[in-house]
N, C-alpha and C positions, 0 to 999 in steps of 0.2 A: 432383238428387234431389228434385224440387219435392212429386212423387205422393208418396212417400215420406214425407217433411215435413210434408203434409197429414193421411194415415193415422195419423202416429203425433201430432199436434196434436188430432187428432180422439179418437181412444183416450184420451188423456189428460185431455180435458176430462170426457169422458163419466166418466173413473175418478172425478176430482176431483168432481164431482156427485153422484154415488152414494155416494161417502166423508162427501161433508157430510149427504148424508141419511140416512146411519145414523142410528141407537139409540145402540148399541155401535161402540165402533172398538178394535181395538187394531194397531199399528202398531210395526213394527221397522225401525231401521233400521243400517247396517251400510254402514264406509268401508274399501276395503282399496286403500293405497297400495304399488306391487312397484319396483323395479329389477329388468332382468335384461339375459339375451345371448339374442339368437335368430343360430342360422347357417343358417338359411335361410328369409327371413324369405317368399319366394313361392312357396315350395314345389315348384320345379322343379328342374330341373336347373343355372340360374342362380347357387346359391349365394350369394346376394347375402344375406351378413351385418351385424345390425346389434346396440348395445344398444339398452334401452326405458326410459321409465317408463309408469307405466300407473296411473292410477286409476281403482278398482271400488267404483260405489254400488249398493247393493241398499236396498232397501226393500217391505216386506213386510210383508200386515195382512190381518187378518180384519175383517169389517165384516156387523154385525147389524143386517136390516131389522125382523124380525118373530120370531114363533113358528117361521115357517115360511119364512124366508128369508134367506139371506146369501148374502154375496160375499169369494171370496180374491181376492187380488193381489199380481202381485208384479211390478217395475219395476227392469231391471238396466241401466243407461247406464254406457259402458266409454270414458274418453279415454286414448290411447294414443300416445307420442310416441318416433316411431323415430330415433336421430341420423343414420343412412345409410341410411335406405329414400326413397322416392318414390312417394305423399308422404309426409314427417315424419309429421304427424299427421293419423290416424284413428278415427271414433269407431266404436264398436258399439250397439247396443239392443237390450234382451229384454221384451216385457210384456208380463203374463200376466194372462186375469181369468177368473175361474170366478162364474158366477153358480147356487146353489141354490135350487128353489122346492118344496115340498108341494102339489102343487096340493090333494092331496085324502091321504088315509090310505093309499088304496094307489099312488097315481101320483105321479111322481116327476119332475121340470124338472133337467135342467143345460144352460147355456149356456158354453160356455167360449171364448176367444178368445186367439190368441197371436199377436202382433206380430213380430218380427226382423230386425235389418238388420245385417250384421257383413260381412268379411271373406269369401272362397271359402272353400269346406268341403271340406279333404283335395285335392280335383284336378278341373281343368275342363279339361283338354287343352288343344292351344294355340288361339291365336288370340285370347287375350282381352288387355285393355287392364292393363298392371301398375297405372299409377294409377286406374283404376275398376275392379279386380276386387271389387268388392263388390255386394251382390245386396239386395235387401229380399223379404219374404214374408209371407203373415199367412195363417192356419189357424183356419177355425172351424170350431166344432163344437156340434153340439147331440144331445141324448138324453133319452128317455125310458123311463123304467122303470116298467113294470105289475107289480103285487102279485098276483098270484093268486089264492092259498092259503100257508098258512105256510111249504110246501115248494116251492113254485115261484115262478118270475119270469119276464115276458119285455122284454127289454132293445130299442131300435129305436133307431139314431143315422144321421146325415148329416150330412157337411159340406163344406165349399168351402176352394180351398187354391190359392193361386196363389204366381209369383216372380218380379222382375222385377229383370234386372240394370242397374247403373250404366250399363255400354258398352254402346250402342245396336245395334253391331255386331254384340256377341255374342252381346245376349240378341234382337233384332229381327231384322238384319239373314240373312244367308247360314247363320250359326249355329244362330240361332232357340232358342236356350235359354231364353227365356221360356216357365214354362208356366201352366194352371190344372188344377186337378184336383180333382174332382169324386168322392163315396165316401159309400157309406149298406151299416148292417148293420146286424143282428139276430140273435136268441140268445134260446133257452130256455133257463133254469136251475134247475136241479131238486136239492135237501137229500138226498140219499142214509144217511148220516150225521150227526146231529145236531152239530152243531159241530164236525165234523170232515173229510167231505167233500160238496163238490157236483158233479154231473155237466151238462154243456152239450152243446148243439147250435147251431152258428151258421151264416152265411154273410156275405161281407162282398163289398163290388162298388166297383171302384176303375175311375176313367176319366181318362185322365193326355193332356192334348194339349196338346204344344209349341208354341211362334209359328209362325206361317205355315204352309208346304206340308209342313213337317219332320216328321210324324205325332205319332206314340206308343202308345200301348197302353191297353186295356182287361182286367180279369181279375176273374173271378167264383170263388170260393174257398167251399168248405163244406168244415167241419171239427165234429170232435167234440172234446168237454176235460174235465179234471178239474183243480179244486183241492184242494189237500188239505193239512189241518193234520197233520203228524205227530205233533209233540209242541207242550208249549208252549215250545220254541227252532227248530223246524224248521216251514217253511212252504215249498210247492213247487204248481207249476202248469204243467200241458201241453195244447197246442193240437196234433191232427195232423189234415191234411185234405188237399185234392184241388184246384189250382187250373187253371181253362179258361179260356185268355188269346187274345188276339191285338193282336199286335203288329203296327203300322201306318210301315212305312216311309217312308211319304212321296208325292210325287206319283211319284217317279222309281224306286222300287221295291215297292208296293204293299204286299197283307197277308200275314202269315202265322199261322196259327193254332200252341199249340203249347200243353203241359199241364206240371205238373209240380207234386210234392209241394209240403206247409205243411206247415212246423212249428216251433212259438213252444214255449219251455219257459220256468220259471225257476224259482231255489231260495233261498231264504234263510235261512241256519242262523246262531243267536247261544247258541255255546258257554259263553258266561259272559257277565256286564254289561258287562264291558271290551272286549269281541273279539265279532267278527260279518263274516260273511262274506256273498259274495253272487255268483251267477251267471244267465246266459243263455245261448240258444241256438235260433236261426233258420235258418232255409230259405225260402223265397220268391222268387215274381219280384216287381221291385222297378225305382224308375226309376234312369236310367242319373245315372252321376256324374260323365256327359265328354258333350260335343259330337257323339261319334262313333257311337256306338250309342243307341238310344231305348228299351233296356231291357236287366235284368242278371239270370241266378240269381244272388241271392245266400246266400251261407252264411258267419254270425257269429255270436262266441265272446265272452262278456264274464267279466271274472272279478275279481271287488275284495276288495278286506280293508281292515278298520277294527279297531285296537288303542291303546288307552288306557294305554300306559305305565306311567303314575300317573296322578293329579286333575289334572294343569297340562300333560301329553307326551302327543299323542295322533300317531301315522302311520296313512296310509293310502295306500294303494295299488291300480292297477288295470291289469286289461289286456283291453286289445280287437283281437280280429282280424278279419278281413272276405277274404272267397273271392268274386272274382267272376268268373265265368262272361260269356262276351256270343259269344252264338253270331250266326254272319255272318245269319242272319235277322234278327237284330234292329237292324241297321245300319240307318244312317238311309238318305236317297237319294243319287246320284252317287260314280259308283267301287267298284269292287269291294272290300268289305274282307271278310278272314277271319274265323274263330272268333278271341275272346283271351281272356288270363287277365288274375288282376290281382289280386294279393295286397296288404292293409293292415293294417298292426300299428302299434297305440300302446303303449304304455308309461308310465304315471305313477307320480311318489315324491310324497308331500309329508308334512312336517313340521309340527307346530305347537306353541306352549310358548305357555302363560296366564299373563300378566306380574301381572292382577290381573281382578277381574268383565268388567270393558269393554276389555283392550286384550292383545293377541295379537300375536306375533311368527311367523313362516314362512315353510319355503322348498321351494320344489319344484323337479320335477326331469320334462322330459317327451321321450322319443325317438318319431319316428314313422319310418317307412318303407312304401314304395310299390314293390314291381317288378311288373314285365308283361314280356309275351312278342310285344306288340304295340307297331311302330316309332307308331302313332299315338298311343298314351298315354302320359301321363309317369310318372318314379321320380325317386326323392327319397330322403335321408336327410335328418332332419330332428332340431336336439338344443333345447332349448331349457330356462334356469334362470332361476330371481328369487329374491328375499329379499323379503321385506316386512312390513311394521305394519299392523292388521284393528283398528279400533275399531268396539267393537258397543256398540247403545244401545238 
């Protein structure tokens, strides 16, 4: 993972540079050490269980260049030691940097950049290496925002987004699950009501190609939206539009053109200080999560709750579903494959008690599951718990 190594050596110098050249810093940081049990620690049909330990650094800070300019950041490295996996141990990485600029009174800079290098994400089909199923990625992003008039805005982003797996096989080779992808939008936004709602017009243009001869897809989406403050506990937002895609099968099965709705929503209601709830909900074509196909409808359901007990007992909970569609056009090349489906649900509990300012005790609780109706992709149940101490600073 040398590339790998270097990006995030790289990221990191640059953070530390910009951290010393602040004004202002301010800086959190936060250690959370778990025990737990995973039974099914690669997500297939394998079942190969193990216990863990695992420790979680986060650190996180705002950093003041100017009048008119700052930087967030946040840096999550995960070592994790499995007694019966292969290998024992593995690490993770999250870093995150958002950089703010004014250019002028009405124009507006963000640059943002996120790093990742962890473990597979829910299901890669087979063929992948158990001790390199891990992947690196990094996702930038950049936008500008015009001020118009007091009532309007127009928004203009692009960015670049690659991935690149451990096994050479899988992500280079016959596989070709390496991708990059390429995405630029923009958006009118216009004050309807004063602090209460705005109306949008946007279009967003996503270009997704796998390694080598394996294709993938293109799709160009315009949609219309509203935000809207209900009250001051209820805040909600929908996106509905029209996406014209075509999906690239490869050297060995060519293109296909094909269309199909968008639709982004979400809602977040906080019935009292204690309690606050939160949802989503999607449509889209979207890239594929497996080897097998180079693109998905999908259709996903999010739904959390946060309750405060008392001052020291806080739960929270969540659930996510995911509907995937992968019509036989969207397969990649060689062999005939069908239409399939392909259902995913999570499940989260967690717990936590505030022992005193800085130190925290918790435990959680997460189920996932995978079935399909296709012999090429996997299903899994999946249960996994821990316990553990969170010192915050």
């Amino acid at each position: 993972m040398n590339k790998g190594k270097i990006y995030l050596l790289v990221a990191l110098s640059l953070a530390s540079a910009t951290t010393f050249a602040a004004k202002e810093r301010a800086i959190r940081v936060q250690n959370t050490v778990r025990v737990g049990y995973d039974d099914n620690v690669y997500q297939d049909n394998g079942n190969v269980s193990s216990a863990f330990v695992t420790d979680i650094i986060n650190i996180s800070g705002k950093m003041t260049f100017s009048s008119r300019s700052d930087m967030l950041l946040y840096w999550q490295p995960e070592f994790r030691y499995r007694m019966d996996a292969d290998p024992e141990m593995v690490t993770y990485q999250d870093l995150y940097a958002r950089f703010n600029h004014a250019i002028s009174q009405r124009t507006f800079l963000k640059i943002s950049d996120r790093f990742r290098y962890q473990q597979k994400d829910g299901q890669t089909g087979g063929g992948v290496d158990r001790a390199n199923q891990n992947f690196f990625e990094n996702d930038l992003l950049g936008a500008l925002d015009f001020t118009l008039s007091p009532k309007g805005q127009i928004n203009l982003g692009a960015g670049y987004e690659f991935r690149v797996w451990d096994d050479e096989n899988y992500g280079k080779g016959v596989q070709g699950n390496n991708y990059d992808q390429f995405k630029a939008n923009g958006s009118y936004i216009r004050e309807l009501k004063p602090n209460r709602t705005q109306g949008l017009l946007g279009i967003n243009y996503v270009d997704h190609a796998y390694d080598g001869s394996r294709g993938g897809f293109n799709s160009t989406t315009v949609f219309a939206g509203v935000d809207q403050n209900f009250n001051a506990n209820v805040i909600g937002n929908a996106r509905l539009g029209y996406s014209f895609s075509n999906v690239d099968g490869g050297s060995a099965t060519g293109d296909s053109d094909t269309s199909s709705p968008y639709l982004q929503a979400g809602l977040d209601v906080n019935p009292t200080a204690r309690t606050s709830f939160t949802g989503s909900l999607g449509y889209s074509l979207y890239q594929s999560d497996n080897s097998v196909y180079n693109a998905q409808d999908r259709f996903s359901l999010g739904l959390g709750v946060r309750h405060d007990l008392t001052g020291k007992v806080s739960l929270s909970s969540s659930i996510t579903y995911i509907y995937s569609l992968y019509d036989a056009d969207y397969a990649r090349g060689g062999g005939v494959i069908d239409d399939a489906q392909d259902d995913y649900f999570v499940f989260n509990l967690r717990g936590s008690y505030q022992i005193n300012r800085n130190n925290f005790v918790d435990a959680g609780y997460q189920y996932s599951n995978r079935n399909s109706d296709s012999a090429f992709l996997n299903e899994y149940d999946r249960n996994v718990v821990d316990i553990g101490w969170r010192l915050r600073l």
